[in-house]
FITINU-861103 format. One record per atom (N, C-alpha, C): residue in one letter; x, y, z. Coordinates in steps of 0.001 Angstrom, whole numbers, plus 500000, padded with zeros to 6 digits. Atoms other than C-alpha are relative to their C-alpha. Example, Ala and Ser with C-alpha at 12.3 -4.5 7.8 and 13.67 -1.06 7.14 Angstrom:
% residues 2
A500890498810500000/A512300495500507800/A500900501200500000/S499180498810499940/S513670498940507140/S499230501090500730/
This chain:
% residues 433
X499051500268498916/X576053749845642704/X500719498676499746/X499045501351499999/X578892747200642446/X499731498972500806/X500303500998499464/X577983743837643501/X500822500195501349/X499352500619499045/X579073742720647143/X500882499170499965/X499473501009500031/X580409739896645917/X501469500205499027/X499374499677500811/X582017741217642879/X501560501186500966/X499391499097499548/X584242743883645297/X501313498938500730/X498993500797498858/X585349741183647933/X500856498809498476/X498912501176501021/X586562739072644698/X501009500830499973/X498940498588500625/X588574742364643473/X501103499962500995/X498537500086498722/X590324742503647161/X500868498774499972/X498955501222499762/X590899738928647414/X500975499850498745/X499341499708501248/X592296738845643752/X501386500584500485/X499126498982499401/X594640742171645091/X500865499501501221/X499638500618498878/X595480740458648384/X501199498570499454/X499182501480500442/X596562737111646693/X501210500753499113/X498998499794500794/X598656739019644576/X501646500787500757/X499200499487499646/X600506740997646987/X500508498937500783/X499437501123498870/X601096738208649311/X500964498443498697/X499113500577501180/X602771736128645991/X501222500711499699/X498936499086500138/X604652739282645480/X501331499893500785/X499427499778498699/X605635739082649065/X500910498841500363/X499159501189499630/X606966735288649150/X500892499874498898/X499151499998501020/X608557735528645785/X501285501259500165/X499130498981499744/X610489738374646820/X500925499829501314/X499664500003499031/X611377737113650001/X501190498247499890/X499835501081500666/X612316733627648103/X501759500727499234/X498487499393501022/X615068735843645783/X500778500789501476/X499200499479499122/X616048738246648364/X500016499633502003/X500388500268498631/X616043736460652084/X500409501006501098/X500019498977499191/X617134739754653489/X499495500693500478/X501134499284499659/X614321741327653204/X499363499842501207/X500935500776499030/X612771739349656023/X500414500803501252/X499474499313498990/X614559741630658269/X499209501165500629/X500849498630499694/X612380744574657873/X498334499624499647/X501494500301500475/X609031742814657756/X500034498870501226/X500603500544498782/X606843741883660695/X498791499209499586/X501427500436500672/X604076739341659505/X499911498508500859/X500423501712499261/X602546735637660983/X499673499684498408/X500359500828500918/X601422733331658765/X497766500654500224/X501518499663500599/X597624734775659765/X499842501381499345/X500492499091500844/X598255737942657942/X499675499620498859/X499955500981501586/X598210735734654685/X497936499674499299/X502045500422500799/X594583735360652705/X499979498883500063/X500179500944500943/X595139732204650850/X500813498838500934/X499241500909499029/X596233729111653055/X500938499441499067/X498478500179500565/X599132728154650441/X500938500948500957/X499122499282499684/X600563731310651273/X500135500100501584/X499571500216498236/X599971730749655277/X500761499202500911/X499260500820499903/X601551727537655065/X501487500555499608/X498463499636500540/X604539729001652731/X500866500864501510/X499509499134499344/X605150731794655386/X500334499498501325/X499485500982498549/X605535729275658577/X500516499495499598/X498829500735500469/X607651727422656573/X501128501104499789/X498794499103500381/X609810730243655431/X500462500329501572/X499538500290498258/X609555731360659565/X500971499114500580/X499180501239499265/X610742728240660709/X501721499620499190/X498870499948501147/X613522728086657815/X501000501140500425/X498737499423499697/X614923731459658954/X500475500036501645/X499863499909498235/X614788731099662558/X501834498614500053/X499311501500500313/X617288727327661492/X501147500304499318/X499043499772501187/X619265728739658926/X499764500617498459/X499805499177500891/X619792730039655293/X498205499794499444/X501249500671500668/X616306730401653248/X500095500597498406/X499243500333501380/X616695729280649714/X498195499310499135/X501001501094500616/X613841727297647445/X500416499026500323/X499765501438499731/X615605724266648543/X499258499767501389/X500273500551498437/X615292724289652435/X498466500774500251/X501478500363499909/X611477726038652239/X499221499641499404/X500645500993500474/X610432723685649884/X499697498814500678/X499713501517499041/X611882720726652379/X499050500334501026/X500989500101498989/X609871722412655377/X498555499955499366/X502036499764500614/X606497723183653306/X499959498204499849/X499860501760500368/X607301719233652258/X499065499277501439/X500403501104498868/X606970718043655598/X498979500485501088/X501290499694499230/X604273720562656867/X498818499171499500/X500916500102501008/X602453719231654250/X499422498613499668/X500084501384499970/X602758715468654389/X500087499403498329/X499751500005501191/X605095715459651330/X499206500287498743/X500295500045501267/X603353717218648908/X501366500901499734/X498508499646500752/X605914718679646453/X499635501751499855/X500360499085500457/X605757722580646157/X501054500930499198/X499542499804500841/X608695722980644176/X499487501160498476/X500663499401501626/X606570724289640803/X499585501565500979/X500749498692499420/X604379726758643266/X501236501096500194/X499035499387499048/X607712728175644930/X500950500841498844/X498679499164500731/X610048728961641890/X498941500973499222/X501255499328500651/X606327730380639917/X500282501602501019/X499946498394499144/X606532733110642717/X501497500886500069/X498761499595500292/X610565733809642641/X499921500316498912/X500116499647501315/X610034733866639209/X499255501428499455/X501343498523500420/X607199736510638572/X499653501055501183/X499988498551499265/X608209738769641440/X500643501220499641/X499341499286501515/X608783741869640087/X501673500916500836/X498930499129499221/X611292743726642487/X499955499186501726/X499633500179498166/X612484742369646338/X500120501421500646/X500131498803498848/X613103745836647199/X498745500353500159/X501691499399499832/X609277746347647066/X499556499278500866/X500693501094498896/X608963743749649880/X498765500675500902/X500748499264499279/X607708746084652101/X498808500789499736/X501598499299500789/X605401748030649707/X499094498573500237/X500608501147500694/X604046744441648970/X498893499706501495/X500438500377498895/X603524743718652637/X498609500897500889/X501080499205500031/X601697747152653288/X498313499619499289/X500693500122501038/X599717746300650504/X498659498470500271/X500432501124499274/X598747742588651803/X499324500536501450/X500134499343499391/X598134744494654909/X498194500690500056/X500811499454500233/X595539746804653647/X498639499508499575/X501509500624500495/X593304744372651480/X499515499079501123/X500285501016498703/X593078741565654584/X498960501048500939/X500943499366499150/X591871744318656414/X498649500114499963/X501371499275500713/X589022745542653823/X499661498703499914/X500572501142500169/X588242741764653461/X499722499574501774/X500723500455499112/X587654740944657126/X498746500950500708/X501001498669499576/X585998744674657532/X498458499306499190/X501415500434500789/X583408743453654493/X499590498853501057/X500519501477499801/X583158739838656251/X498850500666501497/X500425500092498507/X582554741308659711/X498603501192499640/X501099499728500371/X579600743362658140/X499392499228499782/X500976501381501071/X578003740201655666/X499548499468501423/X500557500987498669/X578054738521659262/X499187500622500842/X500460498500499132/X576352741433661157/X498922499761499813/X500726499151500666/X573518742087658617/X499135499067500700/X501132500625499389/X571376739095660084/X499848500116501576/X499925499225498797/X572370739982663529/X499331500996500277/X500336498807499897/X571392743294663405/X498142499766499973/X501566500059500485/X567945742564662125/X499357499122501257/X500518500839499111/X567387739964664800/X500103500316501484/X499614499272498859/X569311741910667643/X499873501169500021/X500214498688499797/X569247745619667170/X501064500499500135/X498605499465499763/X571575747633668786/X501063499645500734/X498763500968499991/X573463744996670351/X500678499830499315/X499543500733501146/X574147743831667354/X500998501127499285/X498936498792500682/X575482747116665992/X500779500627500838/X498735499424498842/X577440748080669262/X500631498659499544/X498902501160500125/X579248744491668537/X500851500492499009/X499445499414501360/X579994745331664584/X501032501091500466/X498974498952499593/X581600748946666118/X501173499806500489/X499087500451499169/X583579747018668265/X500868499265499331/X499052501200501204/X585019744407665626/X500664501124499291/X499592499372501029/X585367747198663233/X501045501380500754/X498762499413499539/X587335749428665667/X500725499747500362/X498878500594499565/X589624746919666925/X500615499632498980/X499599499899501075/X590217746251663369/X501001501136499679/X499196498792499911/X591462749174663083/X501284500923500629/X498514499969499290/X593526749479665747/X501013498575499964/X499547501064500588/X595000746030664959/X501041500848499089/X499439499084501026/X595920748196661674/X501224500719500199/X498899499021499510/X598241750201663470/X501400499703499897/X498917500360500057/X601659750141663157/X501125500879501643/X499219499327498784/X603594750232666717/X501552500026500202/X498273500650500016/X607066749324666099/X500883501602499219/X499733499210500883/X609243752201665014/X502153500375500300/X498922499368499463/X612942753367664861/X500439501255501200/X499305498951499711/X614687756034666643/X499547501273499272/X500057499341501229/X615189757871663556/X498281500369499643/X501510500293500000/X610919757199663102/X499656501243500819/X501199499412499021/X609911758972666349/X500887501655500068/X499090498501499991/X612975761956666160/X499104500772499002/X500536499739500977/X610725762446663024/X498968500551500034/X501114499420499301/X607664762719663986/X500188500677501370/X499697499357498781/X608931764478667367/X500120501802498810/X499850498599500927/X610267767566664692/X498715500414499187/X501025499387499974/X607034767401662955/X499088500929500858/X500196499451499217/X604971767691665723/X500304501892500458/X499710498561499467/X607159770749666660/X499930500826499043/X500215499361501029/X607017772228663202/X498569500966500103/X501743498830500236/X602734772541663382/X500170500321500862/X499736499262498811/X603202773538667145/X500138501496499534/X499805498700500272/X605091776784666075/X499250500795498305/X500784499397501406/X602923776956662722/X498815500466500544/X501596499638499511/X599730777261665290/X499645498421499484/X500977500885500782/X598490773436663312/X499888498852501108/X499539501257498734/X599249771340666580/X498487499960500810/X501137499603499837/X595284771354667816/X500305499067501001/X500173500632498464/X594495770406671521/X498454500589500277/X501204499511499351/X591072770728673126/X500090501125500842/X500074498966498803/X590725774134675120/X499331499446501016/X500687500080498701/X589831774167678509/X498920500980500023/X500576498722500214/X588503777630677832/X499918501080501176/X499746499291498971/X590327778799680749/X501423500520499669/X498814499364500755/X593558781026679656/X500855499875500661/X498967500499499683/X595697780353682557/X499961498489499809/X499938501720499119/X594866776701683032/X500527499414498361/X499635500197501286/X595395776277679046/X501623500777499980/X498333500039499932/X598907777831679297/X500810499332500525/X499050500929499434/X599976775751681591/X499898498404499425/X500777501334500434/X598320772551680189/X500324500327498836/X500422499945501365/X598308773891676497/X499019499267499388/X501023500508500499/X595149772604676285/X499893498436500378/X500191502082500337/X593746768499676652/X500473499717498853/X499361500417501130/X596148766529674349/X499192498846499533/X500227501083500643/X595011763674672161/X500279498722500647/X499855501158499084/X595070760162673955/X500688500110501507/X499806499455498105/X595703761833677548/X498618499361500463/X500508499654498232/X594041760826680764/X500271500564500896/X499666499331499345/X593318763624682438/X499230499686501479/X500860500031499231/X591796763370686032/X500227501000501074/X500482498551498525/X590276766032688616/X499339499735500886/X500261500343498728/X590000765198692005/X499735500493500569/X500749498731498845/X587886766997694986/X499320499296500620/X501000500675498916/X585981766121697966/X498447500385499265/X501369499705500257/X582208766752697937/X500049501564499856/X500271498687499845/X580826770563697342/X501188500820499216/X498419499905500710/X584146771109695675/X499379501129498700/X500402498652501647/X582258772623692177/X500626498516499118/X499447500801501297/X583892769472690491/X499137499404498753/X500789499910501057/X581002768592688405/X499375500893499015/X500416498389500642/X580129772178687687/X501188500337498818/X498693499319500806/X583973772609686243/X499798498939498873/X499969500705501305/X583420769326684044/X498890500397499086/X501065499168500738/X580504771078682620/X500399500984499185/X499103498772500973/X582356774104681795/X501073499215499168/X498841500804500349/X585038771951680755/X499447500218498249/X500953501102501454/X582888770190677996/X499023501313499274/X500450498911500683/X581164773683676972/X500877500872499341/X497920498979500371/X584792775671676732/X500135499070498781/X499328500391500572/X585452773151674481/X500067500074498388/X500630499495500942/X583773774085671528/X500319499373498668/X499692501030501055/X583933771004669267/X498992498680500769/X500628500960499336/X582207767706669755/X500230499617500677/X498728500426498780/X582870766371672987/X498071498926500192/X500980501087499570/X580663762987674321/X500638500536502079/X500087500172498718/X579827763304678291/X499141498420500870/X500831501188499634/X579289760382680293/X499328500826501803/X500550498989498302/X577062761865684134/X499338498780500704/X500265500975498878/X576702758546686166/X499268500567501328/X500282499575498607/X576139761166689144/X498510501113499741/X501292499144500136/X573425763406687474/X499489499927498700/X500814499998501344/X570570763292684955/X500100501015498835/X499252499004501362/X570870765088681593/X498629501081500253/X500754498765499870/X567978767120682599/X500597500832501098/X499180498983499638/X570234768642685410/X501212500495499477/X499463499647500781/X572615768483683240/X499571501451499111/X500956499356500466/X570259770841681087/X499891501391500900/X499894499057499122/X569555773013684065/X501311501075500222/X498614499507499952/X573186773672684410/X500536501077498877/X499717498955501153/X574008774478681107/X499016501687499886/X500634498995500225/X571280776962680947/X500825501217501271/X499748499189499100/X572724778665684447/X501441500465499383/X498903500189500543/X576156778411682769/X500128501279499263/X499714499128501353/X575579780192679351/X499322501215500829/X500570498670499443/X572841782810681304/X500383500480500969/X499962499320498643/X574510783470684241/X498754499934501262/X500903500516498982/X571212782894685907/X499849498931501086/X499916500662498753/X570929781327689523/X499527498291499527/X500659501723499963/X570422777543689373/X498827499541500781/X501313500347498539/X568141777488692183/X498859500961499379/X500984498848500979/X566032780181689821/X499331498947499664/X500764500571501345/X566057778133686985/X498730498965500839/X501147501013499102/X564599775073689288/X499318500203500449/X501164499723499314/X562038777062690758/X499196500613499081/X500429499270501044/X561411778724687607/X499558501522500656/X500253498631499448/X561381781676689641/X500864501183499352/X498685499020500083/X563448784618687641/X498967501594499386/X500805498562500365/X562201788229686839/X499991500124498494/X500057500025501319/X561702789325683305/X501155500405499204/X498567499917501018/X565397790222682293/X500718498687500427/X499463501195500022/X566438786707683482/X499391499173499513/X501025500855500520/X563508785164681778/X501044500174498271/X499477499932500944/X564890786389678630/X501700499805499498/X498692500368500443/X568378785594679013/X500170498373499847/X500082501097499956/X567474781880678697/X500442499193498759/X499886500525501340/X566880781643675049/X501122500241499631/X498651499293499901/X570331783277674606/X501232498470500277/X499140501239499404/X571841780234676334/X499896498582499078/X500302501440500846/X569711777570674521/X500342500016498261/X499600500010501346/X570800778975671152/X501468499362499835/X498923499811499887/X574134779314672019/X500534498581499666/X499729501504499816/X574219775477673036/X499587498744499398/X501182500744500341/X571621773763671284/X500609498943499108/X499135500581501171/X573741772813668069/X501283499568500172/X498453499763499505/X577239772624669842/X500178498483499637/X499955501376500192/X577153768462669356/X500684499845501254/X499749500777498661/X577404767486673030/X498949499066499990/X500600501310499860/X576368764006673549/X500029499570501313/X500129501160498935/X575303762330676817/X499261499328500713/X500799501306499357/X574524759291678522/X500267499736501458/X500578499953498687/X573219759423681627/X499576498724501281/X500234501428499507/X573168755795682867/X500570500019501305/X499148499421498984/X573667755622686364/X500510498729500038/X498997500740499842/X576518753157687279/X500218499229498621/X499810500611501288/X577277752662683806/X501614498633500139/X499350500144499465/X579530750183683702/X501286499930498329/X499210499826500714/X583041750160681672/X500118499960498786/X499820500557501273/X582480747799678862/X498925500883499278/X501728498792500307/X578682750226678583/X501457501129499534/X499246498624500220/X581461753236678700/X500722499905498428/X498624500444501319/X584229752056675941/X498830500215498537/X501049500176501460/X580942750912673632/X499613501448499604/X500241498511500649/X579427754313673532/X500649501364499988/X499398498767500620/X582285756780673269/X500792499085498884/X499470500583501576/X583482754197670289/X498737500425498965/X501452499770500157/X579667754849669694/X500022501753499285/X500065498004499718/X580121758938669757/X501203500047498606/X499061500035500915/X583820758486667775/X499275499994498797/X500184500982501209/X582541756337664930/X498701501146499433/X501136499306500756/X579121758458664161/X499564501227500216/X500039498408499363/X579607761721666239/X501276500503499455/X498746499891500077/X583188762011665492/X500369501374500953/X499974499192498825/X583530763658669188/X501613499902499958/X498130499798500030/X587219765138670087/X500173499793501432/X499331499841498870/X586952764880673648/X498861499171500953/X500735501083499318/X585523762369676162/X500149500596501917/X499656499592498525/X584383763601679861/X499165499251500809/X500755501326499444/X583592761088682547/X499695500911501458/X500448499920498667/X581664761878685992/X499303499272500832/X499061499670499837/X583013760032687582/X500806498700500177/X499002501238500024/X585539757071688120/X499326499211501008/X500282500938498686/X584727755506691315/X498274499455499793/X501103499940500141/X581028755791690121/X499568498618498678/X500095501045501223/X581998753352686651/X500484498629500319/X500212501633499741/X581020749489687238/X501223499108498821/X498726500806500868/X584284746881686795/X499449499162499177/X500941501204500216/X583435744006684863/X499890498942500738/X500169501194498886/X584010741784687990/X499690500880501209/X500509499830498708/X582041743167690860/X500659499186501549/X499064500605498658/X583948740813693218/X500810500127499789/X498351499764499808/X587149741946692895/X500386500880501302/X499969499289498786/X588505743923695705/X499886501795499367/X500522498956500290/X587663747989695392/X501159500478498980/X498610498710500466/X591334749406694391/X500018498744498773/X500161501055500811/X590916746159691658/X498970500509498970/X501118499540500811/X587896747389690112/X500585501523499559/X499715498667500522/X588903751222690018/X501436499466498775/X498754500207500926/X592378750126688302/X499572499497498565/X500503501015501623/X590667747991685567/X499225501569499103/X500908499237500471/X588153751228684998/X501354500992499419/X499054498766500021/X591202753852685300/X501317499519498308/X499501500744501016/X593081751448682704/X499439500171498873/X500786499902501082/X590438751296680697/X499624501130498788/X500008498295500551/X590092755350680377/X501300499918499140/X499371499648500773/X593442755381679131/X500221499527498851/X499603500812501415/X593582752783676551/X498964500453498983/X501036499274500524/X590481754314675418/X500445501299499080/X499216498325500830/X592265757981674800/X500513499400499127/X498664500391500674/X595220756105673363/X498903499411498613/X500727500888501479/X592307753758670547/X499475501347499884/X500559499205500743/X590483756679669937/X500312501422499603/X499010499131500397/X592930759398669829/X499504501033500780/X500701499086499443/X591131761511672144/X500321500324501695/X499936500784498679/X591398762718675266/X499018500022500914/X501261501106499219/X589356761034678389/X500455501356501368/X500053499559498854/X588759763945680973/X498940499243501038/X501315500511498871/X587009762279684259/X500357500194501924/X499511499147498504/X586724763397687513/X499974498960501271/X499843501286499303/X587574761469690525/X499865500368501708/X499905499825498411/X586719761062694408/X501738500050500899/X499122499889498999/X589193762443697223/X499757499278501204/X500469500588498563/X589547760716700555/X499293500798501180/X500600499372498607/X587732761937703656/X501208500710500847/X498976499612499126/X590873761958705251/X500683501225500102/X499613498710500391/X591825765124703616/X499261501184500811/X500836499050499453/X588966766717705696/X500560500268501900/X499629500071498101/X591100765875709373/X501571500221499982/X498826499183500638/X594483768059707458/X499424501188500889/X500459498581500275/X594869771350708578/X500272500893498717/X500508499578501757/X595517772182704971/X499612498536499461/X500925501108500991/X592818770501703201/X499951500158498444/X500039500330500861/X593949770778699917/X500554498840499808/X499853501850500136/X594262767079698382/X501377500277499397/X498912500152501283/X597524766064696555/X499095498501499320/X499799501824501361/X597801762965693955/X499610498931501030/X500528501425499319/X597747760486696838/X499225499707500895/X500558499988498867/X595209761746698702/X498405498662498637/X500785500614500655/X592951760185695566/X499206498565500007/X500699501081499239/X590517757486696560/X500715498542498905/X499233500916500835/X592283753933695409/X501100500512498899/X499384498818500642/X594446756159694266/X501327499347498631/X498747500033500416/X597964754100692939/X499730499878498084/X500010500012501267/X596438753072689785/X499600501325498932/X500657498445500571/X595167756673688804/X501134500772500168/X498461499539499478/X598789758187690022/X500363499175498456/X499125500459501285/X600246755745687293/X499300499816498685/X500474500192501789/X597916755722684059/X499775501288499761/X500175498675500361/X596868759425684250/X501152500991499563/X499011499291500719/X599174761671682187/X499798501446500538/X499724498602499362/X597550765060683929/X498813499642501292/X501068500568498509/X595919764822688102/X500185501432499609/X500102498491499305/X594495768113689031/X499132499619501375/X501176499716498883/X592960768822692296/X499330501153500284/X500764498150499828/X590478771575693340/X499647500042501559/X500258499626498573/X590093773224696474/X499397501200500002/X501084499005500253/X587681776113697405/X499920500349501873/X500077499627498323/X588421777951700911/X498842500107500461/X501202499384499877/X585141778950701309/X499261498977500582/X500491501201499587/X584335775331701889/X499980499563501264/X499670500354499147/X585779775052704869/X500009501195500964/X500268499037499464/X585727778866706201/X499338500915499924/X501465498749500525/X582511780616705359/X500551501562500123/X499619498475499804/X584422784065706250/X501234499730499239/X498919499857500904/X587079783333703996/X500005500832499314/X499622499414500918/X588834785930702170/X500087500098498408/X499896500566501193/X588996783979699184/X498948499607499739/X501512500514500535/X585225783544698634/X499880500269498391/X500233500114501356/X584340782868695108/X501623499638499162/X498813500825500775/X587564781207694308/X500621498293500033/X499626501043499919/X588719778157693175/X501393499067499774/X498597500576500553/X592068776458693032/X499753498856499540/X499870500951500551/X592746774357690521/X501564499701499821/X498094500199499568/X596428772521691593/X500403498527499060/X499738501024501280/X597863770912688530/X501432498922500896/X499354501050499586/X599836767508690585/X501061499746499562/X499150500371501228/X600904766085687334/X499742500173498638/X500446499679501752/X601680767044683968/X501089499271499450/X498589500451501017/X603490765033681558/X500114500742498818/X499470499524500742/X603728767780679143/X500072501152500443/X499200498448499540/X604716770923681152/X500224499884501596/X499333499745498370/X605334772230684807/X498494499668500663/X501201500184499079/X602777771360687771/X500061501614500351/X499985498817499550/X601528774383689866/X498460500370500213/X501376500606499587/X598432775714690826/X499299501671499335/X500785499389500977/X595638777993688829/X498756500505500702/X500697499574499782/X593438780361690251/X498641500391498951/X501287499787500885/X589970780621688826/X498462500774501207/X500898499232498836/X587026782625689968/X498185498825499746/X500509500350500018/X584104780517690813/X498267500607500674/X501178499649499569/X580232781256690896/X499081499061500299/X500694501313499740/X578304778794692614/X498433500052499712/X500753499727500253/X575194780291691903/X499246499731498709/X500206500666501114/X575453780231688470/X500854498917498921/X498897501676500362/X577944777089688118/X500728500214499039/X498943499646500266/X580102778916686546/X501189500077499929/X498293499957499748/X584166778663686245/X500377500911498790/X499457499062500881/X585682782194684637/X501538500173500337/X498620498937500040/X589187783602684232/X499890500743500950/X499915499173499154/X590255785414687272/X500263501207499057/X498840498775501215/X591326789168685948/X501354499928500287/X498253499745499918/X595118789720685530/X500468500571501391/X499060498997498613/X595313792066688148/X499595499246501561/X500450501017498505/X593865789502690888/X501296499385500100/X499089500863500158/X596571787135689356/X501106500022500013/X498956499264500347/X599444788955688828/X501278500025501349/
């Protein structure tokens, strides 16, 4: 195996060279500087961090030449002369139009050199802390990463990727999480990639039952966070789920001998699926972020489902309530957006909705609601007549009323619900129709 030491020389080596490339090129052609976004701390080598605040300050003033960022490096410098250093790099750059390769390039090794550092620094950590120590590392090494990113883009840039996009779309290659519900996925086309979605309902609603199905429909890795219930009812659930068997069975272990055997059926089904979750009750945000970066990084989960918002601890407990939810609701989305995923989590309705004579919720019936209205990209609410009129017509159904969608039409989605066995299926056509 290649030394440690021997690797990080190789980068820095690579690094110093592109960032020479980068001032010598920028030295001949000062135009370049136009299409290149850099500080002086992207730079390895403190020559070149100094050169590049001098060149900064040079074009911000006027023309930049070897004369006038020689004169500023001069007087950053407390007259030393860098004349020799300055024309050495104009000299032995090989192309200015490669500025930008060069800069990429500088870019890339800085990265792999603070990625190695922020390991070397870890390794005694780790040993002395545990998994503190390695939830920190995750955290360095995924903000790294997003750091990495490039956010700045033309017009021309995003028209670009907009036509891709639509290219795999109609190729079928455009992949979204199913719901694994066929209307609610037509209208939705599925959970998109860095969406916050949230589903709102009073109590008795089924809303934890549907994030269950949710996260089973989905049939890829998905991390669950259940603040409101243990992973052994969790457990319970699933089993009523996949077997159709009564929930109140399973928990009594009371079922006859063709529901006994539809158990294993369920636990096969599910066993291997890579659902992950953590069960912490009032977990709180910065706990949340760590372990679905946690799930990303070593699960490589596609879809993140929270139960439930109002339930996830701010990091300032004294703030006022609609203060704390906003920081959490914030948090979900920047989350989708770093980890490319998206953040389904379900969210409390007001009471007030219960002294309506239609008690279905909208968007603002949502408890602290304004900041969840403005970061969430899709609100649904659910309503369930049955809740409210035991002789209802509509027993065993559930509306699911899409608020807001920022990538299609709102509207509202009948689903047939079994409370028995916590179930959410496809109505048939001809119910729907």
């Amino acid at each position: 195996m290649t030394d440690l030491l021997e690797i990080s020389a190789e980068l820095y080596d690579k690094a110093k060279q592109a960032e020479d490339a980068l001032i010598g090129a920028v030295l001949t052609s000062p135009a370049v500087l136009a299409g290149l976004d850099l500080s002086p701390a992207d730079f390895v080598t403190k020559n070149a961090q100094q050169a590049w605040q001098a060149i900064t300050q040079v074009d911000m003033a006027g023309p930049v030449d070897l004369f006038t960022v020689g004169t500023a490096l001069s007087d950053l410098t407390n007259g030393r002369d860098w004349a020799v250093w300055l024309s050495e790099r104009a000299r032995n750059t090989p192309s200015a139009a490669n500025a930008r390769a060069y800069a990429n390039e500088l870019r890339k090794m800085r990265q792999k050199l603070l990625a190695m550092r922020a390991c070397s620094n870890a390794i005694g950590a780790i040993a002395d802390g545990g998994p503190d120590a390695i939830d920190a590392l995750i955290g360095e090494l995924m903000d790294l990463m997003s750091a990495a990113k490039n956010y700045e883009y033309t017009i021309k840039d995003s028209l670009r990727a907009a036509t891709d996009l639509m290219d795999r779309a109609h190729k079928g290659e455009l992949k979204t999480t199913p719901t694994g519900l066929l209307d609610l996925d037509e209208m939705l086309g599925g959970f998109h990639d860095s969406d916050l979605v949230v589903i709102g309902a009073r109590p008795a609603m089924g809303k934890s039952a549907l994030l269950l199905n949710l996260a089973l429909n989905a049939d890829v890795p998905v991390g669950i966070i259940s603040s409101e219930q243990p992973h052994e009812q969790i457990g319970m659930r699933t089993l009523a789920i996949g077997s159709g068997v009564g929930l109140g069975k399973i928990r009594a272990g009371r079922m006859d001998e063709t529901e006994w055997t539809r158990l294993p059926v369920a636990m096969a089904k599910y066993s291997n699926r890579g659902i992950f979750i953590n069960d912490r009750s009032g977990i709180s945000i910065v706990e949340l972020v760590r372990q679905a970066r946690q799930w990303k990084h070593g699960q490589g989960i596609h879809a993140l489902y929270v139960d439930y918002i109002q339930r996830i601890k701010s990091s300032d407990p004294t703030a006022k309530r609609h203060e704390q939810v906003g920081e959490v609701v914030r948090a979900l989305k920047e989350l989708a957006r770093d980890l490319n995923i998206p953040v389904v989590a379900l969210a409390q309705v007001s009471r007030d909705v219960d002294k309506r004579a239609d008690k279905r919720p909208n968007m603002g019936d949502l408890s602290d609601s304004s900041e969840i209205e403005k970061e969430a990209d899709q609100v649904m609410t659910l309503y369930r007549d049955e809740v409210y009129n035991p002789d209802s017509q509509f027993a065993g159904v559930m509306e699911i009323n899409i608020e807001k969608n920022r990538h299609g039409p709102t509207g509202s989605v009948n689903v047939v619900w079994n409370g028995a066995s916590q179930r959410v299926r496809d109505m048939e056509r001809r119910y729907t129709a």
